[in-house]
C-alpha positions in Angstrom: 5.9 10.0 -3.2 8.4 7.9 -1.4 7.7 7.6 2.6 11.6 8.8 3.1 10.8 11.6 1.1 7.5 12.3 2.9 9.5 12.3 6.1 11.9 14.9 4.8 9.0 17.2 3.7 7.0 17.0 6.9 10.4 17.6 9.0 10.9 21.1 6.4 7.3 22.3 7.0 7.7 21.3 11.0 4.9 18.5 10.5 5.6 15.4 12.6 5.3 12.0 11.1 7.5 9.4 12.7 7.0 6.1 10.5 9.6 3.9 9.5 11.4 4.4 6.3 14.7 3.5 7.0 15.4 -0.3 6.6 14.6 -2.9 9.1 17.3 -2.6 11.5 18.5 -5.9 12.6 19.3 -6.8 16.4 17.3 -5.9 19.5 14.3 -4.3 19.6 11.6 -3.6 22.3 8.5 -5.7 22.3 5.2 -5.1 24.3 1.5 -6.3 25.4 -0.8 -3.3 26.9 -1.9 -5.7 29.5 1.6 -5.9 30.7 1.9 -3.4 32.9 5.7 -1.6 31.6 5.9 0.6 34.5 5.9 -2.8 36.6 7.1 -5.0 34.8 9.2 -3.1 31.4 9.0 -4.0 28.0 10.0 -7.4 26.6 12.8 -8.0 23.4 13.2 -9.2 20.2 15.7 -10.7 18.4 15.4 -9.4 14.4 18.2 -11.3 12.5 18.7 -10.8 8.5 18.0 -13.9 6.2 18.8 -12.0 3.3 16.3 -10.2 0.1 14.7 -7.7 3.2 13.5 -10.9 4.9 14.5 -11.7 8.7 13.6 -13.7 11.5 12.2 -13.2 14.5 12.3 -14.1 17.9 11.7 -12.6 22.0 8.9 -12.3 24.4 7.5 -9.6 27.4 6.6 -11.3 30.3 5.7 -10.0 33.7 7.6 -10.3 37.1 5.6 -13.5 37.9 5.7 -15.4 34.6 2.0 -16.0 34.3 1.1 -13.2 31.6 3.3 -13.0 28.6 3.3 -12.8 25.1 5.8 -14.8 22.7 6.6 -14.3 19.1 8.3 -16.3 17.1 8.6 -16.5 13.2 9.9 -14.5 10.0 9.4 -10.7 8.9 9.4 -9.1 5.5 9.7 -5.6 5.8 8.0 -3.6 3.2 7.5 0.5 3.5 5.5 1.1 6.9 4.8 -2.7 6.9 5.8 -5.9 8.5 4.6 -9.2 6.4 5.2 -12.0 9.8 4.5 -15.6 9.4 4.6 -17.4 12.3 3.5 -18.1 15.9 2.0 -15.4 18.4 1.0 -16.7 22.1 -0.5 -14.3 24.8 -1.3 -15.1 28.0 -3.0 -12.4 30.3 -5.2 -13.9 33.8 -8.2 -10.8 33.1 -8.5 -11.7 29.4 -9.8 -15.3 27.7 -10.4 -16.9 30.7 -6.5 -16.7 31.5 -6.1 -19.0 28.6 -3.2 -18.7 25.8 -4.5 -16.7 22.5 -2.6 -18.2 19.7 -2.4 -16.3 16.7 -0.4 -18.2 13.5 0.1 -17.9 10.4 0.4 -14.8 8.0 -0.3 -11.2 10.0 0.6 -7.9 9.5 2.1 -5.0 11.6 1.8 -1.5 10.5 3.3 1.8 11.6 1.3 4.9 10.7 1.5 8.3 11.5 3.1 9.5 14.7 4.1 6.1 15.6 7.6 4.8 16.3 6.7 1.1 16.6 5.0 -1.7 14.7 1.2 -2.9 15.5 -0.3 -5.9 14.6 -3.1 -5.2 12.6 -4.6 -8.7 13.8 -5.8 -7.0 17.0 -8.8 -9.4 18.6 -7.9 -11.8 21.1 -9.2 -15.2 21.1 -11.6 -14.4 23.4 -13.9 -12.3 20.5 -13.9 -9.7 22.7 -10.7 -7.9 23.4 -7.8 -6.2 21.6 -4.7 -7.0 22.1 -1.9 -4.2 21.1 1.1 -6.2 19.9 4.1 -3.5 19.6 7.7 -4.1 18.0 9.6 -0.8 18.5 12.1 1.5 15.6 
């Protein structure tokens, strides 16, 4: 069955399921870390732009007040079903994680939305440190 379809369904029989089926929509979207603290400090953006064949780039960052965590993203998406194919460049930067060092993160990844979800995850979850997960969110 087609996810659209499946959404239709569970919204008839009152079950909630939230994950995208529409296309990618292009423009701003919210963009967040857990470690940054959004009641503090608010999400961050991205930029998604079209390139053309359900293929777009992207670009933004969440950083706190001070500058000294963030995390930056910058690359290009293919958006497939409940799936985002990136290639690029992900930098994190949070003082109570790696040493306070920048976890870089490039190449091919994948973000996912399942279930109740109405954002993106990166599935490529552990920081450079070995030892923690990071929770990299783009929102509908």
């Amino acid at each position: 069955m087609k996810p659209c379809f499946l959404l239709i369904l569970s919204l008839f029989f009152k079950l909630t399921t939230f994950a995208q089926c529409e296309p990618l929509r292009p423009g701003q979207h919210a963009f967040t870390l857990q470690w940054i603290d959004l009641d503090k400090h608010g999400p961050g953006a991205v930029t998604i732009q079209p390139l053309g064949e359900n293929k777009y780039t992207i670009e933004g960052e969440q950083r706190d007040k001070e500058g000294k965590d963030y995390v930056v993203i910058k690359g290009t998406i293919k958006a497939e079903k409940e799936s985002l194919y990136f290639d690029g460049k992900i930098v994190s930067k949070v003082g109570a994680v790696n040493n306070g060092k920048p976890c870089e993160v490039t190449g091919p990844a994948v973000f996912k939305a399942v279930g109740k979800r109405r954002y993106w995850r990166l599935q490529r979850m552990m920081n450079c440190d070995g030892v923690s997960a990071d929770y990299i969110d783009i929102y509908f």
